[in-house]
C-alpha positions in Angstrom: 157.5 80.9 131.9 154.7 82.7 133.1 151.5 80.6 134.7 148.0 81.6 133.8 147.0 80.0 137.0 148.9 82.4 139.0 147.7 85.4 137.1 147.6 88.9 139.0 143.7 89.5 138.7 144.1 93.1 138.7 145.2 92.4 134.8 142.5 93.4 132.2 141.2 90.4 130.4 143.0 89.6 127.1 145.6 87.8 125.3 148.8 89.1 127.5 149.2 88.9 131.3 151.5 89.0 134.0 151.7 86.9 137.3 152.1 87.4 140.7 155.8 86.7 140.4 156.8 90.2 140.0 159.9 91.2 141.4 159.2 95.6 140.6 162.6 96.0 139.0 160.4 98.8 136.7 161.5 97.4 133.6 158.2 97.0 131.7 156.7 100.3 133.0 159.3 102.0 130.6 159.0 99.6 127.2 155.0 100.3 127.4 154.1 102.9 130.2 150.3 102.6 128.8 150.1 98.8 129.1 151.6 97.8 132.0 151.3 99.3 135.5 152.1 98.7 139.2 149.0 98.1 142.0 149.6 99.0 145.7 151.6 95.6 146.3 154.2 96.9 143.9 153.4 94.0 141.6 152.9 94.8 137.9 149.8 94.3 136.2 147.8 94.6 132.2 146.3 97.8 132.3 145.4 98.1 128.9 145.4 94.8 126.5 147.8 96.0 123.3 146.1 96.6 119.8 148.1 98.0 117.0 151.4 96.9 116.0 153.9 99.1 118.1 151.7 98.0 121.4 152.6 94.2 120.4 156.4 95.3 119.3 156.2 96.6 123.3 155.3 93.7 124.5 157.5 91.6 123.3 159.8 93.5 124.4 158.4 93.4 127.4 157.9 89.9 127.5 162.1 89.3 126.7 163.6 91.8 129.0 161.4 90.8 132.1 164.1 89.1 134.4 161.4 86.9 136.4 159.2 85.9 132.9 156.3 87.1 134.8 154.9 88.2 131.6 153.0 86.0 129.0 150.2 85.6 126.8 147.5 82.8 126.8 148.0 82.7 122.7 151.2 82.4 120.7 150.6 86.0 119.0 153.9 87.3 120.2 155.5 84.5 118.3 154.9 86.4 114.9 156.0 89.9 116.2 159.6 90.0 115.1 162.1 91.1 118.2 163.0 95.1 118.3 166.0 94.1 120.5 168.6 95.9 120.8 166.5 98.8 119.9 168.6 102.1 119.2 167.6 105.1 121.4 169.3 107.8 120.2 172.5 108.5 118.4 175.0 105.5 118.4 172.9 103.9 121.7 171.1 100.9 122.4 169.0 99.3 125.0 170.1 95.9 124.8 166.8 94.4 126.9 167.0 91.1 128.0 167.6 92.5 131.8 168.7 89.4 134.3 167.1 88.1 137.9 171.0 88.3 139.0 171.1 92.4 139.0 167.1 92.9 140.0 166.1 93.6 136.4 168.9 96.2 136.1 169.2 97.8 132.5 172.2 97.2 129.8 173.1 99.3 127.1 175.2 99.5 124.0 177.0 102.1 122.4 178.3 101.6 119.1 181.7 103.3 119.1 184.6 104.0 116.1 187.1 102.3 118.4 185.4 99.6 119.9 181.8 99.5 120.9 180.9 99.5 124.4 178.3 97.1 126.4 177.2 99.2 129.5 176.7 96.5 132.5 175.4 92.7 131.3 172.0 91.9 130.4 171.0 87.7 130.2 173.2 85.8 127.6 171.0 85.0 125.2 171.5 83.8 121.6 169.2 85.8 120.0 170.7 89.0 121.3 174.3 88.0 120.9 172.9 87.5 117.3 172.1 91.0 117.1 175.1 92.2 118.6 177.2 90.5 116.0 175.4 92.2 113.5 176.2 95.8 115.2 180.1 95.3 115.5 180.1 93.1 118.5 181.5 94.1 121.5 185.1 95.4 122.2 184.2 96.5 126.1 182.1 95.5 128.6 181.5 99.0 131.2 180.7 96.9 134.7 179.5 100.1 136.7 178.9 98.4 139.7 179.2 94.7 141.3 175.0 94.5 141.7 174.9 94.4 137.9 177.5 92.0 136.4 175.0 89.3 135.7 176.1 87.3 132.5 179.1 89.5 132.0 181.6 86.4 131.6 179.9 84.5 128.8 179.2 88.0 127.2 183.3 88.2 127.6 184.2 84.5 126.6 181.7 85.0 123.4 183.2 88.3 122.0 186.5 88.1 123.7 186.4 91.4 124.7 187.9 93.1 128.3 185.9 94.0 131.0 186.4 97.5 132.9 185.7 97.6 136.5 186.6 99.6 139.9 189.0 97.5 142.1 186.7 98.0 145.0 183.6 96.3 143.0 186.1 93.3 142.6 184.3 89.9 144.0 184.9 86.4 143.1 183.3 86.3 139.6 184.7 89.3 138.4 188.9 89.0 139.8 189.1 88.3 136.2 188.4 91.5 134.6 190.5 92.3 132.1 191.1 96.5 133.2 190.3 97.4 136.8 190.4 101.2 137.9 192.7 101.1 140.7 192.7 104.9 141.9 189.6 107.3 143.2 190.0 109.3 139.8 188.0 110.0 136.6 189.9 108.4 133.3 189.2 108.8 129.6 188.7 105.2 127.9 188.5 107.1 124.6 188.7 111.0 123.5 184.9 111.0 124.1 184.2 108.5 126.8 185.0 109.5 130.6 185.5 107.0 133.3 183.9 108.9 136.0 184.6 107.6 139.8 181.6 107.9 141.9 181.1 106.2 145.1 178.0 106.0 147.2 175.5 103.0 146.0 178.6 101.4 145.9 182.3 102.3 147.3 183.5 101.4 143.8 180.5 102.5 141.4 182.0 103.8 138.1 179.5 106.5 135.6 180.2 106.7 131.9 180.1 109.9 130.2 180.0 109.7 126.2 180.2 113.1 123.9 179.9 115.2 127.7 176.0 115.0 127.1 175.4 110.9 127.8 175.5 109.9 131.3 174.5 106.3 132.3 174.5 106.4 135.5 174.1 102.3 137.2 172.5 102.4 139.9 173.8 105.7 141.8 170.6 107.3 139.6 167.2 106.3 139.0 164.3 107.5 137.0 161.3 107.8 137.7 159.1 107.8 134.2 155.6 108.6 135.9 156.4 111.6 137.4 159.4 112.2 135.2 162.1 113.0 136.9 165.5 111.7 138.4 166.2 110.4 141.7 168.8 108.8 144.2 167.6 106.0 147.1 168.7 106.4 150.7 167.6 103.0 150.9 169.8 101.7 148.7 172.4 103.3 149.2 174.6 100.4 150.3 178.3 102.4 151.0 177.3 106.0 151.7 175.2 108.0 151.3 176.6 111.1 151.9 179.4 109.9 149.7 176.3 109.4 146.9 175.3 112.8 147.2 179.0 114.3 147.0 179.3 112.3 143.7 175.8 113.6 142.3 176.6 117.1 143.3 179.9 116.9 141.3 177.5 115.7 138.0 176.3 119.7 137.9 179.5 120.7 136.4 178.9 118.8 132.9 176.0 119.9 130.6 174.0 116.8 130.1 170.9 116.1 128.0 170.7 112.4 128.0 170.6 109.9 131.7 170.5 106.4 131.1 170.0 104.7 134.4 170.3 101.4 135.9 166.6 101.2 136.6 163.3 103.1 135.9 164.2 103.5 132.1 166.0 106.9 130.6 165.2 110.4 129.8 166.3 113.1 127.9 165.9 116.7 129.2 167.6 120.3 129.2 170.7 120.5 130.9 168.7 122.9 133.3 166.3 120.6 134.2 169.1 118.1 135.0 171.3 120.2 137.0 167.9 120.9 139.2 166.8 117.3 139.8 170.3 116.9 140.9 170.5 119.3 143.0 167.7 118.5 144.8 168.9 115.2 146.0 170.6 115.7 149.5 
């Protein structure tokens, strides 16, 4: 829970603040760009104290998906804001929220597939949002791109019985169970329309997903960058290779994307164009 008494004071006086236990794993400055923003600590703070409806809808979510519960209010006005979570982004696709301390805040998805829906790296187990879940089909996969970002993936697994994909190199003691590991250095098709694509460099495992050849989501071998608006790759965090990383990213200019849903820093939707450019740029 949040403490009042450890409030960052850069926050603008009002109902909701965060405290200095921050961890910048960029997940707020997506859900509500206009009311939450980061100082020169890297430590997120209330910019602008929310007003209409949709602001308080924002932080809520806010509030839920924070891994560190840095975020609170000093009144229990959230409490009659009912939870947008998982909130659908486009097409069959969800951000599922409730982001985890164990994978730094990373992002989870959902897509809501024909043949079995797909849960895209594990947010926190939380009964609420399994709730929700249930009430979209459940889950059928979970798509483990990388070993950073398995977080609650085996209650997730016990809950909807459902089997966990994952590269063999990614393979650690809480995750030798998975149900399908990807033994070779290839792309695979789960489905017609979802491709397994194998793309080492954060990781020497780290597995993309490609749904209808325009959705990538990407783990952590892409970030995004909302502020300036525009996709990027860390040297340092690059934890295989780097030059491996790059390889991977160059191949990515061969499909025509329009949608990149990344581990961290939120997602975007652009013209293929644009894509194959911020790509291309990353060396």
């Amino acid at each position: 829970m949040a403490k009042i008494d450890y409030i960052n004071p850069k926050c603008i006086p009002g109902n909701l603040f965060v405290d200095q236990t921050c961890i910048d794993c960029w997940t707020c400055y997506h859900i509500a760009p206009d009311i939450f923003k980061t100082d020169e600590d890297s430590q997120c703070f209330i910019a602008k104290q929310p007003v209409t409806q949709s602001e308080w809808e924002q932080a809520k979510e806010a509030l839920l998906s924070c891994p560190v519960t840095s975020i609170g209010t000093r009144e229990k006005k959230l409490n009659q804001i009912k939870s947008t979570l998982p909130r659908k982004i486009v097409d069959s696709i969800y951000f599922c929220g409730y982001t985890s301390r164990d994978s730094y805040g990373a992002t989870s998805y959902l897509i809501l597939h024909p043949e079995g829906n797909i849960l895209i790296d594990s947010p926190r187990f939380n009964s609420k949002l399994v709730s929700a879940i249930e009430l979209l089909g459940g889950i059928s996969y979970i798509f483990l791109t990388h070993k950073d970002d398995v977080a609650d993936h085996e209650k997730f697994q016990k809950h909807f019985n459902c089997q966990r994909i994952i590269h063999r190199y990614e393979i650690e003691e809480n995750t030798k169970s998975c149900e399908i590991v990807c033994e070779d250095e290839e792309n695979f098709r789960l489905f017609d329309d979802v491709e397994i694509l194998f793309s080492p460099g954060h990781s020497k495992g780290h597995l993309l997903l490609l749904y209808q050849k325009k959705f990538l989501f990407t783990g952590d071998q892409l970030f995004y960058d909302h502020v300036l608006n525009k996709l990027f790759a860390s040297k340092s965090f690059s934890w295989f290779s780097w030059q491996e990383q790059v390889l991977s990213l160059k191949k990515l200019e061969q499909y025509e994307l329009e949608w990149v849903f990344p581990g961290h820093g939120g997602w975007c939707n652009k013209t293929s164009e644009s894509i194959k450019e911020e790509l291309s740029a990353i060396k």
